[in-house]
C-alpha positions in Angstrom: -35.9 14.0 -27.7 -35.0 13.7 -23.8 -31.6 12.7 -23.5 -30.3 9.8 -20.7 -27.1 9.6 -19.0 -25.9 6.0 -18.1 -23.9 5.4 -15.5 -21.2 2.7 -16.3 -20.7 0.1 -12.9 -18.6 -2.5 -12.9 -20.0 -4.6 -10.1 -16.4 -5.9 -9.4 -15.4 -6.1 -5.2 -11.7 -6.2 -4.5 -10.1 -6.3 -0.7 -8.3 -4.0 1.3 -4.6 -4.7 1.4 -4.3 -3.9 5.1 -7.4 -5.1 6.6 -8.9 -7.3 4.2 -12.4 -5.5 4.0 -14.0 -6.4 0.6 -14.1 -2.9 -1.3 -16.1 -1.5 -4.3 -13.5 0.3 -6.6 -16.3 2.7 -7.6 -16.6 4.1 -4.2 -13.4 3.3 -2.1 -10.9 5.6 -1.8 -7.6 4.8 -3.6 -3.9 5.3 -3.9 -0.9 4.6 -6.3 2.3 2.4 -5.9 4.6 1.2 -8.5 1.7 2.2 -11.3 -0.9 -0.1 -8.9 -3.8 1.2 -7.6 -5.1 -0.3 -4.2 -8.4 0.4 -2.6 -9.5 0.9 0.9 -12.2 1.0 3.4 -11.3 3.7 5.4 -8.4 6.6 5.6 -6.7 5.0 8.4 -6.1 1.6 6.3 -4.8 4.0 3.1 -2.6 6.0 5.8 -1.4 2.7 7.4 -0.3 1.1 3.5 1.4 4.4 2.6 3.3 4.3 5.6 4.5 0.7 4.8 7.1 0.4 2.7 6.7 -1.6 -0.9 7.0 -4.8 -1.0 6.4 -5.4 2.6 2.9 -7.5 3.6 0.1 -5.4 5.1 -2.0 -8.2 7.8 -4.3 -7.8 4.3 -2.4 -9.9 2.7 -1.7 -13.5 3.2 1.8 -15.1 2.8 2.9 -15.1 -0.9 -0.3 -13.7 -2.0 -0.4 -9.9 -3.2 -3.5 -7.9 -4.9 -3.7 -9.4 -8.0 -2.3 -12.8 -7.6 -4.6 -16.0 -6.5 -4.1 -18.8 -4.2 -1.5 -21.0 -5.8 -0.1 -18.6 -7.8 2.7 -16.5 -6.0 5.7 -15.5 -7.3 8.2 -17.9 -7.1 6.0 -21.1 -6.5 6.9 -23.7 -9.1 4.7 -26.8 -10.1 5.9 -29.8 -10.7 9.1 -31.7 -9.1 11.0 -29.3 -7.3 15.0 -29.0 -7.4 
């Protein structure tokens, strides 16, 4: 009996944190920060993001909004009435 390997995809894009480029995971190249793995389009946007220090915003990344969080849901944004 032949035997088949099957390749496991995930089909799932994500953007690059400096210029916003959608990005396949499988394929992009990648590096760590604070245990968070961000994916690029090229090794000039990894090289720019390394040299930016955490927590600061890459032109990626919109006001409030970081890999991982949604429209509406930054850190620190209440709903409701506000104080």
């Amino acid at each position: 009996m032949k035997s088949t390997k099957v390749m496991k995809t995930t089909n799932v894009e994500t953007k690059d944190p400096v210029c916003g480029m959608t990005v396949d995971p499988d394929s992009a190249i990648h590096a760590e920060r604070d245990g968070r793995t961000s994916y690029f389009c090229s090794p000039s946007c990894r090289k720019q993001w390394l040299a930016t220090p955490a927590g600061a915003k890459s032109k990626g990344e919109s006001k409030g909004e970081s890999k991982g969080e949604s429209k509406g849901e930054s850190k620190g944004e209440s709903r409701g009435k506000s104080l």
